[in-house]
C-alpha positions as CSV (number, residue, x, y, z in Angstrom):
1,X,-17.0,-22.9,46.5
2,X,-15.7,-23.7,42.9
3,X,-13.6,-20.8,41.2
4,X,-13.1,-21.0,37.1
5,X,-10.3,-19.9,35.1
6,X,-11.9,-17.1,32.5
7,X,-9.8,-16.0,30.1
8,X,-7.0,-16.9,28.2
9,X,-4.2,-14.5,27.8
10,X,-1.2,-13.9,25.9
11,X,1.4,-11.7,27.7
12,X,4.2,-10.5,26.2
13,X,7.2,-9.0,28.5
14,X,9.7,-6.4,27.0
15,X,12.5,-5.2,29.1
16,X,10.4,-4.4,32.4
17,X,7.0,-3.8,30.6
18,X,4.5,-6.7,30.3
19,X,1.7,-5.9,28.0
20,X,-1.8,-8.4,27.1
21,X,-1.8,-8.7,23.2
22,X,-4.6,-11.1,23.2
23,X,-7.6,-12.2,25.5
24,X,-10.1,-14.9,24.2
25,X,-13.3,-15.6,26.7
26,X,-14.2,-18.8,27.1
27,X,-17.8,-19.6,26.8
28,X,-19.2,-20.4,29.9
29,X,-23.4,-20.3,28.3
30,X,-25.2,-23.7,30.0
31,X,-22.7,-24.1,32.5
32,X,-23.6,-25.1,35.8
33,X,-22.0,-21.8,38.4
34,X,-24.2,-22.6,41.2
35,X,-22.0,-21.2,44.0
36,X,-19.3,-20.3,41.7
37,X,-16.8,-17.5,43.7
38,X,-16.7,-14.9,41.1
39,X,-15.5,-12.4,43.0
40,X,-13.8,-9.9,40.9
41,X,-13.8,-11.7,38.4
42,X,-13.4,-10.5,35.1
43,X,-16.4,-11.5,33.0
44,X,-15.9,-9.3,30.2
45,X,-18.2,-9.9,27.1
46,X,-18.1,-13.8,28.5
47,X,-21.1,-15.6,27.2
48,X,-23.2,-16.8,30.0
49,X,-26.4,-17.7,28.2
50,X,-28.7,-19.5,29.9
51,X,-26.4,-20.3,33.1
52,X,-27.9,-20.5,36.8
53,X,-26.0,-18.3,38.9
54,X,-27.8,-19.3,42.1
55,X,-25.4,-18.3,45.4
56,X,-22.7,-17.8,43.2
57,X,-21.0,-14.7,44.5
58,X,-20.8,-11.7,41.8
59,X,-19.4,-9.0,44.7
60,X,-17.0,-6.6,42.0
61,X,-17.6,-8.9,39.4
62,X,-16.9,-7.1,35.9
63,X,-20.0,-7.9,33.5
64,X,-19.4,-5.2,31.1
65,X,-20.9,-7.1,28.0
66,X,-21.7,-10.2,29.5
67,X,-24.3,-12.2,27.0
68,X,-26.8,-13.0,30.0
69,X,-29.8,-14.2,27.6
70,X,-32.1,-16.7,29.3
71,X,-29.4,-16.8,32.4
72,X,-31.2,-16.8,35.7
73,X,-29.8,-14.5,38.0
74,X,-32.6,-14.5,40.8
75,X,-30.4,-15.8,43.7
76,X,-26.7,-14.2,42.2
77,X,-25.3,-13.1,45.5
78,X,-24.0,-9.5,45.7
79,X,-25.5,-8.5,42.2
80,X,-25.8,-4.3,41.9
81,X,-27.6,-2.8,39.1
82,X,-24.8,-1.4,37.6
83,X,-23.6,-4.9,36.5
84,X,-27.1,-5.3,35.1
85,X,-27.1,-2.5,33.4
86,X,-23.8,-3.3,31.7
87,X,-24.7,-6.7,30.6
88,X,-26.5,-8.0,27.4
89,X,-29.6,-9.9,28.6
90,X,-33.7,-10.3,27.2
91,X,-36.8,-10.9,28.3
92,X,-35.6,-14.4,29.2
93,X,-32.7,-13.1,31.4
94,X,-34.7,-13.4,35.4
95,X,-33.3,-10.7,37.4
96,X,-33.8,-10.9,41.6
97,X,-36.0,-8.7,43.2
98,X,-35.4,-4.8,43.4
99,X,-33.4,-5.0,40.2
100,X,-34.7,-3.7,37.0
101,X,-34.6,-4.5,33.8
102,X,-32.2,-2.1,31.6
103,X,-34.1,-0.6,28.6
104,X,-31.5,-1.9,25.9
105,X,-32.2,-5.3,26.9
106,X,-34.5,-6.9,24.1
């Protein structure tokens, strides 16, 4: 099981409140997540173009605007539509069975 570091952040602390000014994704497109524990994980808007995502675990994974052209999500484990539908993908993107393809994808 391999987990990945997905964000950088810059936290500021002032008297007891700690706020994020700043949160950069790191481009994970090509990358090889093959049973990749990305459980909760916060994907958010993370380019994962063309990535294989085979067995890697996606259980309350946050994929709001995740870039998931020509990615192949056939064998993601514990992928729900609703993370489909929030995600960027095309006709490239292959989605497992009993998933469908959201209308805004292109």
């Amino acid at each position: 099981v391999t987990r990945f570091s997905y964000c950088m952040e810059t936290i500021i602390q002032a008297g007891n409140k700690r706020m994020k000014i700043a949160s950069v994704p790191i481009v994970l497109r090509r990358r090889d997540l093959r049973r990749a524990d990305l459980r909760s994980a916060l994907l958010i808007s993370a380019d994962l173009s063309r990535v294989d995502l085979a067995d890697a675990d996606l259980l309350g994974a946050d994929l709001r605007d995740a870039a998931v052209a020509g990615a192949d999500l056939t064998r993601a484990l514990f992928l729900g539509q609703a993370q489909v539908n929030a995600m960027r993908g095309d006709a490239s993107t292959r989605l497992p069975d009993g998933l469908a393809r959201p209308a805004h994808w292109r």
